[in-house]
DRENTORKOL-3810 file (N, C-alpha, C; in nm, 4 decimals):
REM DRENTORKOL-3810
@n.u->0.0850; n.v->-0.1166; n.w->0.0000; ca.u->0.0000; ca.v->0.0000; ca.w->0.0000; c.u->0.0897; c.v->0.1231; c.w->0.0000
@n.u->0.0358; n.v->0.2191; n.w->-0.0930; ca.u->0.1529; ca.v->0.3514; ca.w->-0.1255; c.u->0.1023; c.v->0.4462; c.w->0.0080
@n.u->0.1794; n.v->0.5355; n.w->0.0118; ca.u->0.1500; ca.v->0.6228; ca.w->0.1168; c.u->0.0499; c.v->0.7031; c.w->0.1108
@n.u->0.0277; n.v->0.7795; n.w->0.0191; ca.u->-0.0950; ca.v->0.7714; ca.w->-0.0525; c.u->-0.2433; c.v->0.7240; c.w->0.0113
@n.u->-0.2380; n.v->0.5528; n.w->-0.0283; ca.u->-0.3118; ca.v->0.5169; ca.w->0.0355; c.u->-0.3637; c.v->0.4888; c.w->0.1473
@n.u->-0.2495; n.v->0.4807; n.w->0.2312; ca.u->-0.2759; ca.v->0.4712; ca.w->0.3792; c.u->-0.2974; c.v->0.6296; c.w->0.3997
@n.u->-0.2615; n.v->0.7395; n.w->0.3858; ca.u->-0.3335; ca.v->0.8583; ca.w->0.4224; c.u->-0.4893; c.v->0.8627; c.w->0.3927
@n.u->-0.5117; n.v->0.8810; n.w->0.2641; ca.u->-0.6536; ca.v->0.8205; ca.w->0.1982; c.u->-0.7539; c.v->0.7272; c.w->0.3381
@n.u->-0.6661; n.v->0.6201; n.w->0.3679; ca.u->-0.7559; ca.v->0.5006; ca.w->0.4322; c.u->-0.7760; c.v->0.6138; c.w->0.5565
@n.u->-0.6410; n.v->0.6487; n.w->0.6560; ca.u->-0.6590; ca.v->0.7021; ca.w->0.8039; c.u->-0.7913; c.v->0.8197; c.w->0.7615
@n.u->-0.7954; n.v->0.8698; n.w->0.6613; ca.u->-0.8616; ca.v->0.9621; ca.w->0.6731; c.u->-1.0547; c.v->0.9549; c.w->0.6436
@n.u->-1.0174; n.v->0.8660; n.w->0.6019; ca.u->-1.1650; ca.v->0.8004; ca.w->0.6443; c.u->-1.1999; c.v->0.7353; c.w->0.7093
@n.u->-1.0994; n.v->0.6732; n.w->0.7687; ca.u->-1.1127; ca.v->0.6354; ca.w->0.9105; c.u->-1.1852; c.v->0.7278; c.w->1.0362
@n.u->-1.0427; n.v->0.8300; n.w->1.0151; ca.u->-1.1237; ca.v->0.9548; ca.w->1.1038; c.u->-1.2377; c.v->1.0056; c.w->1.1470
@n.u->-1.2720; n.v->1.0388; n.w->0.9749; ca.u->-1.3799; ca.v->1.1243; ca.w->0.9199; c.u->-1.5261; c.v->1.0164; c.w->0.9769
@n.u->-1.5355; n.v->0.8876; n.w->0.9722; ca.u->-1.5822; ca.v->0.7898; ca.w->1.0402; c.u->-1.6001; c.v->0.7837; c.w->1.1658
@n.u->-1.4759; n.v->0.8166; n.w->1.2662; ca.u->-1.5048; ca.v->0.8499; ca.w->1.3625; c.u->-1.5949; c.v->0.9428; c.w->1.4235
@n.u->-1.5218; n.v->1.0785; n.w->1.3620; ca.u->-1.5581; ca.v->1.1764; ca.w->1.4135; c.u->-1.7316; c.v->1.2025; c.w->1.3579
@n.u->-1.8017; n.v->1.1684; n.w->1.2221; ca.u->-1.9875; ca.v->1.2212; ca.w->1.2695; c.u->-2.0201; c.v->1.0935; c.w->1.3062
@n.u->-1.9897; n.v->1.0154; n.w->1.3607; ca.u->-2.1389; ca.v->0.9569; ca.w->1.4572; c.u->-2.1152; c.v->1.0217; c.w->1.5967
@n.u->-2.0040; n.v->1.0675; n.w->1.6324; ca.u->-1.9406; ca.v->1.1613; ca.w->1.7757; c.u->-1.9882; c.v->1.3440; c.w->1.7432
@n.u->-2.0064; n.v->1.3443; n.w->1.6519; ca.u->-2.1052; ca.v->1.4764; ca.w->1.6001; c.u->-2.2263; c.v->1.4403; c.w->1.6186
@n.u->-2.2931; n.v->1.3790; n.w->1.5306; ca.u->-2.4351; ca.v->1.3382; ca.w->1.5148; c.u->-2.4915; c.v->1.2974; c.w->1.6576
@n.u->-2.4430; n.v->1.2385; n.w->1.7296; ca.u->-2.4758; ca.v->1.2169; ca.w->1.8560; c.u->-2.4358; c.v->1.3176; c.w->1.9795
@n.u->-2.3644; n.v->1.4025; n.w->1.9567; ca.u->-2.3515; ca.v->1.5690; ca.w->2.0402; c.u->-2.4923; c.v->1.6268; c.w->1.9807
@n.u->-2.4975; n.v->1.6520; n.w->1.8383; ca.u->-2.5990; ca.v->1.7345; ca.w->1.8094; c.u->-2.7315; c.v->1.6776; c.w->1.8897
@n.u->-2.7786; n.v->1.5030; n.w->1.8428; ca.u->-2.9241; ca.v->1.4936; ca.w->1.9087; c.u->-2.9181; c.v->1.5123; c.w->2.0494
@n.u->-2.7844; n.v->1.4752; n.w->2.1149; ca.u->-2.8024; ca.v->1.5294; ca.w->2.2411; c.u->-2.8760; c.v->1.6686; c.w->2.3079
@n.u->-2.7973; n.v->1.7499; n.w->2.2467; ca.u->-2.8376; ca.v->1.9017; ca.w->2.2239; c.u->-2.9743; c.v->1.9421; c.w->2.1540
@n.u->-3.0334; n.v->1.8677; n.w->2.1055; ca.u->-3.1873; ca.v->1.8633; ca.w->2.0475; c.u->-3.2532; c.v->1.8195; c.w->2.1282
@n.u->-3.2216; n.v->1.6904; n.w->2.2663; ca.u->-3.3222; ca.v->1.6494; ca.w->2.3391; c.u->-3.2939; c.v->1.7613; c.w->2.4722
@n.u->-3.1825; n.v->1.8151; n.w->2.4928; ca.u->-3.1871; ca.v->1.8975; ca.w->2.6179; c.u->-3.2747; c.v->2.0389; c.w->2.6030
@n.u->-3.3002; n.v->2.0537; n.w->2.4439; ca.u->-3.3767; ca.v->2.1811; ca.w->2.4291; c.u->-3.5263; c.v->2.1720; c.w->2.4831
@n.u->-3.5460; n.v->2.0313; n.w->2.4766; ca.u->-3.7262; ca.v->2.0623; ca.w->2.4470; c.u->-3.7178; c.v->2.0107; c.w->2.6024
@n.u->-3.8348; n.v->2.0836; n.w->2.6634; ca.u->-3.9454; ca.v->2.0935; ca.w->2.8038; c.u->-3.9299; c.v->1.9295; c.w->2.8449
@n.u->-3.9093; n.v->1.8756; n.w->2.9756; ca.u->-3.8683; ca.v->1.7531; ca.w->3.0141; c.u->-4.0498; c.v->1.6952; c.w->3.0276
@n.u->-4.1341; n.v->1.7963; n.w->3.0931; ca.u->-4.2810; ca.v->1.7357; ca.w->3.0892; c.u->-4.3461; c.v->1.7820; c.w->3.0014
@n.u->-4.4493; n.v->1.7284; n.w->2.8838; ca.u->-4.5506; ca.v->1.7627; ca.w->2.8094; c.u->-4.6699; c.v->1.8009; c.w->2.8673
@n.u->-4.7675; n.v->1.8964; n.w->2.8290; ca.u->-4.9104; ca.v->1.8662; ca.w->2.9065; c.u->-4.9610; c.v->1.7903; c.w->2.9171
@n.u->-4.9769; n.v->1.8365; n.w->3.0611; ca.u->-5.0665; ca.v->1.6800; ca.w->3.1007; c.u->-5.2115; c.v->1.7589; c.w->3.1694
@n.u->-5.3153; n.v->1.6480; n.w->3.1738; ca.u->-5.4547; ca.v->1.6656; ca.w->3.2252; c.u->-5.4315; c.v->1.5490; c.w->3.3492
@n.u->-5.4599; n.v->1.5819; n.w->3.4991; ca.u->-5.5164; ca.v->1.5698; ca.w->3.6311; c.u->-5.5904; c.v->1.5207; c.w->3.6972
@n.u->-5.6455; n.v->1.4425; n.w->3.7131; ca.u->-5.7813; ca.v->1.4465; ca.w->3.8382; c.u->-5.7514; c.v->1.4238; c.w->3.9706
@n.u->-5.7299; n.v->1.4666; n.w->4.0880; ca.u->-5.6564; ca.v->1.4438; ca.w->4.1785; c.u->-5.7706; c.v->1.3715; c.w->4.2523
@n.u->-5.7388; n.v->1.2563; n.w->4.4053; ca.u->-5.9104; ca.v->1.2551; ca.w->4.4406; c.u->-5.8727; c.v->1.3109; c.w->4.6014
@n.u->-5.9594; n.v->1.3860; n.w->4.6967; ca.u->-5.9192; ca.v->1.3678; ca.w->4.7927; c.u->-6.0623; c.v->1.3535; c.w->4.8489
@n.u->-6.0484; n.v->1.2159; n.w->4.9250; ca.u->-6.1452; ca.v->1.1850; ca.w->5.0383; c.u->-6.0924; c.v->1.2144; c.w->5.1682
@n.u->-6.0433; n.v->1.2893; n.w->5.1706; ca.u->-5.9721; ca.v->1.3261; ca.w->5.3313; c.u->-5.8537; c.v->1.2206; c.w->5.3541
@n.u->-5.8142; n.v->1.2908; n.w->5.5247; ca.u->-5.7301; ca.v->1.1399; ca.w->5.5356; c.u->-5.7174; c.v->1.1343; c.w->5.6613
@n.u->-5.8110; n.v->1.0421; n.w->5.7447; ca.u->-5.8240; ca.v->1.0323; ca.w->5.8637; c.u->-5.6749; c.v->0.9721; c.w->5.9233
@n.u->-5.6539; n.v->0.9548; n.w->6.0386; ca.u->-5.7108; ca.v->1.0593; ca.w->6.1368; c.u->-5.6656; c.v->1.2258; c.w->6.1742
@n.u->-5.5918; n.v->1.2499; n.w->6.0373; ca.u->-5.5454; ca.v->1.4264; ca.w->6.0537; c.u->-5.6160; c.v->1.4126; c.w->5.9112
@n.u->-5.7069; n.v->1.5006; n.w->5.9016; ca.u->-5.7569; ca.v->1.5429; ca.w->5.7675; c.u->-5.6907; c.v->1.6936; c.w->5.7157
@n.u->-5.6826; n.v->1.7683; n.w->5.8746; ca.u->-5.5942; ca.v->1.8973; ca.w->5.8269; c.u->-5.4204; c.v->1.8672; c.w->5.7385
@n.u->-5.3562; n.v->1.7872; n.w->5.8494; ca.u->-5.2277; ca.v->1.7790; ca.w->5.7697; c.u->-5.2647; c.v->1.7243; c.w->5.6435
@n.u->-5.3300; n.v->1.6224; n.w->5.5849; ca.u->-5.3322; ca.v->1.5444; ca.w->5.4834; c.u->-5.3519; c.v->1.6710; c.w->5.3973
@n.u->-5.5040; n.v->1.7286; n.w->5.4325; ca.u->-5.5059; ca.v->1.8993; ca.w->5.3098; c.u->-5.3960; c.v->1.9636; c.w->5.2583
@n.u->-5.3231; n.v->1.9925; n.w->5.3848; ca.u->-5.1835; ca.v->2.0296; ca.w->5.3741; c.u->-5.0848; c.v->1.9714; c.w->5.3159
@n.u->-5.0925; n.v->1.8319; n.w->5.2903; ca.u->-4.9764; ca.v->1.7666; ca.w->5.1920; c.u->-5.0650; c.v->1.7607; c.w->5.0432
@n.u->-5.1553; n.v->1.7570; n.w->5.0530; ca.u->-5.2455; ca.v->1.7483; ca.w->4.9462; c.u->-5.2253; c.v->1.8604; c.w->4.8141
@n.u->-5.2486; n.v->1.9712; n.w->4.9241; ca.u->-5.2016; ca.v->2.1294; ca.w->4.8275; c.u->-5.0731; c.v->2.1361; c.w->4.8436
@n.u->-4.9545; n.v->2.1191; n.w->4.8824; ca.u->-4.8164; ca.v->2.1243; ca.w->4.8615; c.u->-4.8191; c.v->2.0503; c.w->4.7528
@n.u->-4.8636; n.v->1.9201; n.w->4.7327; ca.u->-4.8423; ca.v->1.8103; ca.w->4.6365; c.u->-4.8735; c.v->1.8749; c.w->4.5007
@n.u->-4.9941; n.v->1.9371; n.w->4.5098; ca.u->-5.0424; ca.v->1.9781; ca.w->4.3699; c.u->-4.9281; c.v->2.1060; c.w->4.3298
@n.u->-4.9398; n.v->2.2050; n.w->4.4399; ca.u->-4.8355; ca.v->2.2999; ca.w->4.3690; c.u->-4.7152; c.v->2.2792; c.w->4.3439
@n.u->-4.6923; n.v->2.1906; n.w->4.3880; ca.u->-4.4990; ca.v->2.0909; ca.w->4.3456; c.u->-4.5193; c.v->2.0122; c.w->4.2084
@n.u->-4.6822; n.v->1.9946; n.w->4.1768; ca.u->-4.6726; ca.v->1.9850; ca.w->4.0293; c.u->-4.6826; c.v->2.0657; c.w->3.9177
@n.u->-4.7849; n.v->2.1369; n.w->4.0188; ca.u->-4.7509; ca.v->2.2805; ca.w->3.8828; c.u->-4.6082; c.v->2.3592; c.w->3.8416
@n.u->-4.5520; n.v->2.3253; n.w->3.9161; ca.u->-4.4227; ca.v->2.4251; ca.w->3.9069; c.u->-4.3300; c.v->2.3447; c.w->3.8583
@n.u->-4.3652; n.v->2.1508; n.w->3.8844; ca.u->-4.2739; ca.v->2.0960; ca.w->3.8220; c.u->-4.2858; c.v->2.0900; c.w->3.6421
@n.u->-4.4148; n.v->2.0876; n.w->3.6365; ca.u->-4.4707; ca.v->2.1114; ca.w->3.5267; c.u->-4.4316; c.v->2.2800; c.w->3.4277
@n.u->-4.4166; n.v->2.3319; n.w->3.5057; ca.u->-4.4137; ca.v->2.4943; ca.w->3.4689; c.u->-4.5551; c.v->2.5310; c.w->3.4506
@n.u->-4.6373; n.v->2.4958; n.w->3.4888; ca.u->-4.7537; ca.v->2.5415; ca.w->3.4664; c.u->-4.8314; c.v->2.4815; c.w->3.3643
@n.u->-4.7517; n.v->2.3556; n.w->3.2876; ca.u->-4.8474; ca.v->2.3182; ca.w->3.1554; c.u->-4.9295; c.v->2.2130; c.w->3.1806
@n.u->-5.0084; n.v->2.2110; n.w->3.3028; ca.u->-5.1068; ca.v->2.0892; ca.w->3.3624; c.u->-5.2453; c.v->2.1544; c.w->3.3543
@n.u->-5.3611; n.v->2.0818; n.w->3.3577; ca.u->-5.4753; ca.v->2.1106; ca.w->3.4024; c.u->-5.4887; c.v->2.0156; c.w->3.4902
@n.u->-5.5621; n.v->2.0382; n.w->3.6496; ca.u->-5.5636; ca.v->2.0065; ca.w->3.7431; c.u->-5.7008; c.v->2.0259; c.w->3.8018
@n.u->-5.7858; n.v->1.9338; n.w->3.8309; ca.u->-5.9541; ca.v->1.9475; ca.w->3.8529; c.u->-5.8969; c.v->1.8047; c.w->4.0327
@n.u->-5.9655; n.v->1.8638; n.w->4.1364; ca.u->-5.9429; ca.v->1.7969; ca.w->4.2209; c.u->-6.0980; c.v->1.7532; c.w->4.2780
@n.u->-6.1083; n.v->1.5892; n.w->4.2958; ca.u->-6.2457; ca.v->1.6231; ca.w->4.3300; c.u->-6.2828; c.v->1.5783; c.w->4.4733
@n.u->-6.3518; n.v->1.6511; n.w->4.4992; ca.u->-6.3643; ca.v->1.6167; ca.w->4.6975; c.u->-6.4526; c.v->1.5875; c.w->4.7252
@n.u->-6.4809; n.v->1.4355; n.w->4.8190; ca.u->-6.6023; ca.v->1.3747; ca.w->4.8453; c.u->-6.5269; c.v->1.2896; c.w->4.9373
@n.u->-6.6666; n.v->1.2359; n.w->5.0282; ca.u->-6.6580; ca.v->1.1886; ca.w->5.1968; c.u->-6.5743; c.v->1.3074; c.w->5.2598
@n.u->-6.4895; n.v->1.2710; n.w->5.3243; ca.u->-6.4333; ca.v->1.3643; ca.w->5.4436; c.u->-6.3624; c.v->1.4828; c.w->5.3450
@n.u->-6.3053; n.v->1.4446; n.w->5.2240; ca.u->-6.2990; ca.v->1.5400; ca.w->5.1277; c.u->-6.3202; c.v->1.6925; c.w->5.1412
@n.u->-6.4277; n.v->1.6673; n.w->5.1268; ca.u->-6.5242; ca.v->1.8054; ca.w->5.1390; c.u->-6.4947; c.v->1.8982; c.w->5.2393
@n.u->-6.4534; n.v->1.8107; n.w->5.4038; ca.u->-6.4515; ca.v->1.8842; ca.w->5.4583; c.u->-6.3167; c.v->1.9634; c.w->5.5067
@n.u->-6.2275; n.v->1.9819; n.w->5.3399; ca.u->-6.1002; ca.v->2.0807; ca.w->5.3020; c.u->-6.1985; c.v->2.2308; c.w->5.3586
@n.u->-6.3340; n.v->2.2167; n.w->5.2408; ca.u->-6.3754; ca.v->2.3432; ca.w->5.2811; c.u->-6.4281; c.v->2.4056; c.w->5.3387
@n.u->-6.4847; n.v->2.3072; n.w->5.4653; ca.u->-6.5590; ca.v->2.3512; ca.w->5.5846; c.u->-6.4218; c.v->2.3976; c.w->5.6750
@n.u->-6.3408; n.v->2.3324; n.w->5.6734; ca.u->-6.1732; ca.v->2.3632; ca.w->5.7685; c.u->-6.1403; c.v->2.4556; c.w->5.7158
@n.u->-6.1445; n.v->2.5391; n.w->5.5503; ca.u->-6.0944; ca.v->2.6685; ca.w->5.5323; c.u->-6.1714; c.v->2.7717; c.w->5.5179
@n.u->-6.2881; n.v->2.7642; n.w->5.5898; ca.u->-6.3737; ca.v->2.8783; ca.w->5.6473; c.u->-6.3035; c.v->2.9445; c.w->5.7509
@n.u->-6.3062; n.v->2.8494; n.w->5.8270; ca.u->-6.1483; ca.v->2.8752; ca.w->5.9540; c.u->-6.0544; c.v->2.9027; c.w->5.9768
@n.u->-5.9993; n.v->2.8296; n.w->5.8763; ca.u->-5.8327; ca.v->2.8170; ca.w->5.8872; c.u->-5.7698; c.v->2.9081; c.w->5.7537
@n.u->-5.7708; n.v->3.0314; n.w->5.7918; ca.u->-5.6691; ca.v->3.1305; ca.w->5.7034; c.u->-5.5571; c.v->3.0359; c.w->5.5835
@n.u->-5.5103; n.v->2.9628; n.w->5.6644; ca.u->-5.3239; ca.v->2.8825; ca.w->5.5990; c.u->-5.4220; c.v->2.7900; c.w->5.4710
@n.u->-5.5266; n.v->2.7215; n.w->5.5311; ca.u->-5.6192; ca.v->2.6470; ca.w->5.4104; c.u->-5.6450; c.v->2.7554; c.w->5.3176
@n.u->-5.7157; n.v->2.8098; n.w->5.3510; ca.u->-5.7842; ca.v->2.9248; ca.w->5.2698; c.u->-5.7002; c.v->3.0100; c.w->5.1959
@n.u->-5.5931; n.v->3.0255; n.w->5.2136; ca.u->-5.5110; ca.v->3.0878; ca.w->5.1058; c.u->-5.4040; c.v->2.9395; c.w->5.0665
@n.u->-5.3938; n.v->2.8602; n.w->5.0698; ca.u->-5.3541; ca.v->2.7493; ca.w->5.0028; c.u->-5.4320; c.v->2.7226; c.w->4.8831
@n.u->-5.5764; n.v->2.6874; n.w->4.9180; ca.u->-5.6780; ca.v->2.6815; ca.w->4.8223; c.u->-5.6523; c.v->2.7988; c.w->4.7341
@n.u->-5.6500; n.v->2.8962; n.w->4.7466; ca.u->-5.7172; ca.v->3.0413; ca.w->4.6786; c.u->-5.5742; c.v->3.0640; c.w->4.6067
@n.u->-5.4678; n.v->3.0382; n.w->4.6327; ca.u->-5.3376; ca.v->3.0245; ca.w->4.5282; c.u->-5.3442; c.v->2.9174; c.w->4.3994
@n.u->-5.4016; n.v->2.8296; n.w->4.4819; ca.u->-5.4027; ca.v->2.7259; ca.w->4.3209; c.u->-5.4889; c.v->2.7372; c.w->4.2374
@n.u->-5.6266; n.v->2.7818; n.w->4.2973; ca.u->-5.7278; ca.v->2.8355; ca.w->4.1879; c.u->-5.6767; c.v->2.9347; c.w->4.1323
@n.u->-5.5661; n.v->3.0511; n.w->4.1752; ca.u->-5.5024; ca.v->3.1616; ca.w->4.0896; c.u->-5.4378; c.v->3.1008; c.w->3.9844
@n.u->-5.3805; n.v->2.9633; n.w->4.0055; ca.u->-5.3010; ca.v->2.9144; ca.w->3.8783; c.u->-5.3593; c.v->2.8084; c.w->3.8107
@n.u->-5.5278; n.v->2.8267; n.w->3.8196; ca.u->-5.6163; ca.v->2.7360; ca.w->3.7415; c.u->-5.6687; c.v->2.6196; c.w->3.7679
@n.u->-5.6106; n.v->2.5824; n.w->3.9153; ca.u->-5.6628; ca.v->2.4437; ca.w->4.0125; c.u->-5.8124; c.v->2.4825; c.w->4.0000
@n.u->-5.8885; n.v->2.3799; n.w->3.9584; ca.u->-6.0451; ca.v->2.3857; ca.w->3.9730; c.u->-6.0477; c.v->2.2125; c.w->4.0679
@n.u->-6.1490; n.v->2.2933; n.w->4.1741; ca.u->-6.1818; ca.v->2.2497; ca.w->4.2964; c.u->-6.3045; c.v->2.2021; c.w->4.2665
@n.u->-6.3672; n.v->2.0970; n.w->4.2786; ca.u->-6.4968; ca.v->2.0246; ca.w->4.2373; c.u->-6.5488; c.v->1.9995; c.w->4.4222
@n.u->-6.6793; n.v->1.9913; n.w->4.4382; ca.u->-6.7006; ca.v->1.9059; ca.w->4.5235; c.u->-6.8165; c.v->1.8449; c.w->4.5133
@n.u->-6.8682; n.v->1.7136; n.w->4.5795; ca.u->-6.9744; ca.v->1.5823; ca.w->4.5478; c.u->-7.1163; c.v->1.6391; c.w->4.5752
@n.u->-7.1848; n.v->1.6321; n.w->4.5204; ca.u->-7.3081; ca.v->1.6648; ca.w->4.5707; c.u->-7.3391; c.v->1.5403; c.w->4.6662
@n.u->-7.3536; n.v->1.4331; n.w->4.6421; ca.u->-7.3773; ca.v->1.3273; ca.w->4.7696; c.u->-7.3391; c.v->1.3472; c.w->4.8720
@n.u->-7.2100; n.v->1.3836; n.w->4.8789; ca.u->-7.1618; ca.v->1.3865; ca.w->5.0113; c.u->-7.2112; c.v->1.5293; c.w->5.0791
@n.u->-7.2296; n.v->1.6533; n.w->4.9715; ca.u->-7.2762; ca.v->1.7611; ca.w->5.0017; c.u->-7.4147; c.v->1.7248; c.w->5.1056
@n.u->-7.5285; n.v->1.6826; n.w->5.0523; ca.u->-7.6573; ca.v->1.6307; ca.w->5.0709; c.u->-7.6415; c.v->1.5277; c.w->5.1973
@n.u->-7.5628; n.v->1.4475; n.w->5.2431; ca.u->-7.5095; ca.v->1.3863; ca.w->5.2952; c.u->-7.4902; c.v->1.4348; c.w->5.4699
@n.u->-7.3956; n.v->1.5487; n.w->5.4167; ca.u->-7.3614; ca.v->1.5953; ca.w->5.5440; c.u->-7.4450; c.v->1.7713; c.w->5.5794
@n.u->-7.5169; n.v->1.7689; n.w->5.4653; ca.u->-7.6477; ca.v->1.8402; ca.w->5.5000; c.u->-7.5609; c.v->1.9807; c.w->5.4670
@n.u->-7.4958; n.v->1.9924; n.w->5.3647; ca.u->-7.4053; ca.v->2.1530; ca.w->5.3120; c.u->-7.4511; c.v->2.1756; c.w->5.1634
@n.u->-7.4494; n.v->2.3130; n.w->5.1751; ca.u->-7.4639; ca.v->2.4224; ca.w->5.0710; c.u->-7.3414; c.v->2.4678; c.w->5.0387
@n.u->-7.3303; n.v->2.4959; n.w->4.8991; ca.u->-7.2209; ca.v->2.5649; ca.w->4.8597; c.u->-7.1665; c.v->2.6620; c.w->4.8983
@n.u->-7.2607; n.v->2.7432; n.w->4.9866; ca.u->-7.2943; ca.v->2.8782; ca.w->5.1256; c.u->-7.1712; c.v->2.7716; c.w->5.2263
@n.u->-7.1977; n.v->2.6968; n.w->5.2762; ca.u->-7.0761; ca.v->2.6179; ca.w->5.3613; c.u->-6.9500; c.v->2.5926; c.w->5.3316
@n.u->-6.9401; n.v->2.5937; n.w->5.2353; ca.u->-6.7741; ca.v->2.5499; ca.w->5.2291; c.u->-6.7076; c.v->2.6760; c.w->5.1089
@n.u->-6.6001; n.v->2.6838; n.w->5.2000; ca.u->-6.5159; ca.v->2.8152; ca.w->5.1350; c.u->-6.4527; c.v->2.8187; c.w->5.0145
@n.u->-6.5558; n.v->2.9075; n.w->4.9592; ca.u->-6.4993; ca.v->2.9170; ca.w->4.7591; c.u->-6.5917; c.v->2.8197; c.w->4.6701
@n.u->-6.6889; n.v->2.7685; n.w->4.7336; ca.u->-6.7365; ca.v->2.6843; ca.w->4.6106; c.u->-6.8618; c.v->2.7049; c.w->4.6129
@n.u->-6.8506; n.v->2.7107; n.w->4.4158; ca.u->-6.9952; ca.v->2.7800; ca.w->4.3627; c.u->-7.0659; c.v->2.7053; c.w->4.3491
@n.u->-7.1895; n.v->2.7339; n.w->4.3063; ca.u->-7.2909; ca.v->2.5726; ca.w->4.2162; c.u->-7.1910; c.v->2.5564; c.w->4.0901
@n.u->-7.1376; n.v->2.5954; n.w->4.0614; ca.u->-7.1292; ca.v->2.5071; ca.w->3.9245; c.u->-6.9971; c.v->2.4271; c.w->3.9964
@n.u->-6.9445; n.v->2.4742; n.w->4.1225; ca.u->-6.8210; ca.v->2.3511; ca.w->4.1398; c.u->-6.9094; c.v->2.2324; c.w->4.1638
@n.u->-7.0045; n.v->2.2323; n.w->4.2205; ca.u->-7.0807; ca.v->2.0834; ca.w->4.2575; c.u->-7.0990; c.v->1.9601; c.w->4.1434
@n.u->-7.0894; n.v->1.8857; n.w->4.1542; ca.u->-7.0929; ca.v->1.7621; ca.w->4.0869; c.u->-7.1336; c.v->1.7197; c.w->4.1388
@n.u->-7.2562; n.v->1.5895; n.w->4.0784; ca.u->-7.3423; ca.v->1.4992; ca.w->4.0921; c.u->-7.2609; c.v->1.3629; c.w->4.1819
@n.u->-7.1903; n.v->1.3420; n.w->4.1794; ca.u->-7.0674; ca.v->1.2205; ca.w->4.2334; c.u->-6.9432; c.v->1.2310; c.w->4.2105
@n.u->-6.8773; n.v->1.2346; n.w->4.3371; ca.u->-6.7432; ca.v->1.2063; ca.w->4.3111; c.u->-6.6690; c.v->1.1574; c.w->4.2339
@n.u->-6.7235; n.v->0.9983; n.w->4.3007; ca.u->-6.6690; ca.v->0.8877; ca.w->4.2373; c.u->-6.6700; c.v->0.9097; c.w->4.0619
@n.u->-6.8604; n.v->0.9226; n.w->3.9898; ca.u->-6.8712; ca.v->0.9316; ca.w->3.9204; c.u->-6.7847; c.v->1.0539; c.w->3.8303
@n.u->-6.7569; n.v->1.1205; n.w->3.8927; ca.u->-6.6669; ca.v->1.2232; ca.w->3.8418; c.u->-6.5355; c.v->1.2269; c.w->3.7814
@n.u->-6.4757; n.v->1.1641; n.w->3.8639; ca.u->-6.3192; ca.v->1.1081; ca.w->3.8586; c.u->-6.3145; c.v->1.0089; c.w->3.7064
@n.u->-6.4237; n.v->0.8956; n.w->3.7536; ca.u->-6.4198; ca.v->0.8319; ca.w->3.5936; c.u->-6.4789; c.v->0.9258; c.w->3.4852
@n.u->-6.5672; n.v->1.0303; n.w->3.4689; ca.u->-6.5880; ca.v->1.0732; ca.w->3.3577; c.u->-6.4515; c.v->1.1504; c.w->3.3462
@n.u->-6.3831; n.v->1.2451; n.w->3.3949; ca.u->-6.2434; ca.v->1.2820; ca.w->3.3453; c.u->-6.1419; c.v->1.1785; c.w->3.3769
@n.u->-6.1030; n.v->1.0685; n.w->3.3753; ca.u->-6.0516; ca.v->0.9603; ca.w->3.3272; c.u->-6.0922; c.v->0.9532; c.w->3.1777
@n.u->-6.1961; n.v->0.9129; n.w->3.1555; ca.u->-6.2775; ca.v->0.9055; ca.w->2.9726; c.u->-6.2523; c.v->0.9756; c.w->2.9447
@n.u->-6.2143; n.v->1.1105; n.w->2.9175; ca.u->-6.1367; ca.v->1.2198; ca.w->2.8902; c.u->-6.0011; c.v->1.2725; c.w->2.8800
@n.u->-5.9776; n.v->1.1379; n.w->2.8986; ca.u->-5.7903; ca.v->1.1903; ca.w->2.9070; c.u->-5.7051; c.v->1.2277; c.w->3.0255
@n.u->-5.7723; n.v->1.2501; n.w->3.1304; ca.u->-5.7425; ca.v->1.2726; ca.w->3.2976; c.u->-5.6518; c.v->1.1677; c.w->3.3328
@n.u->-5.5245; n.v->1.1690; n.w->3.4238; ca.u->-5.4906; ca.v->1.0752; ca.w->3.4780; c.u->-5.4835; c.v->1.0967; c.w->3.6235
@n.u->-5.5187; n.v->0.9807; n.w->3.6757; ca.u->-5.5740; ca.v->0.9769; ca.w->3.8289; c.u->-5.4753; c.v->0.9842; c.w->3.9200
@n.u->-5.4756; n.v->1.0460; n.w->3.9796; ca.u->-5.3787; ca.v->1.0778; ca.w->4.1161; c.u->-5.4373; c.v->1.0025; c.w->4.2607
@n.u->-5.4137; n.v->1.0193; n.w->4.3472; ca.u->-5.4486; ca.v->0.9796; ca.w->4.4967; c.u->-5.3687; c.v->0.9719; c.w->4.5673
@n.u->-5.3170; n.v->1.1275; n.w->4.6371; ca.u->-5.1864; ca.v->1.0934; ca.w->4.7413; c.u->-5.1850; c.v->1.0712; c.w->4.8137
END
């Protein structure tokens, strides 16, 4: 082999080396550009959580806003509250720290549902529990959670 050729050969050798060690820097650099979470759709459920229903609220709304932010904000988030649930919003009639927990995440689009059964149940009006209108009421919890499931919702329960 002339010298020639062995330059010729090393150099496609090289040149071999070096783009799949390109080509694979670049897609690297194409996957670090794009957003690590896509939007996502929510249904969170909270039936309370005996026997502290306050702390549980309290990990409940930390939980959600540690997703929005992990998210950057590109979630929709519908939480629905039934059995002891509900009574997030009889405790943040009271409790200031609830009540502006709640009232921050609805600023960043948290929609707060609550059961009419359990409403009817424990004998409350939307007048009872803090921040929620008629149209937050829903016919069933339960039933609720699965219709936004059929919708693309994915179910939470912390």
């Amino acid at each position: 082999m002339s010298a020639i050729s062995r330059i010729c050969s090393l150099a496609l050798v090289a040149a071999g080396l070096a783009f799949p060690a390109f080509s694979f820097a670049k897609g690297r650099h194409a996957v670090a550009e794009q957003p690590y979470y896509v939007f996502q759709k929510v249904v969170y459920q909270n039936d309370g959580g005996w026997p502290d229903d306050k702390a549980y609220f309290n990990r409940l709304l930390r939980h959600i806003g540690a997703h929005i932010a992990a998210t950057d904000g590109k979630v929709e988030i519908r939480v629905v509250n039934f059995a002891a649930g509900v009574k997030l919003f009889v405790m943040a009639k009271e409790d200031a720290e609830l009540a502006k927990a709640v009232d921050e995440l609805r600023a960043k689009g948290v929609r707060f549902l609550a059961c009419n059964n359990t409403m009817q149940g424990m004998k409350l009006t939307p007048a009872d529990l803090y921040g929620v209108k008629p149209d937050d009421v829903v016919p069933s919890g339960v039933a609720e959670i699965a219709r936004l499931q059929g919708k693309g919702y994915v179910y939470l329960h912390p």
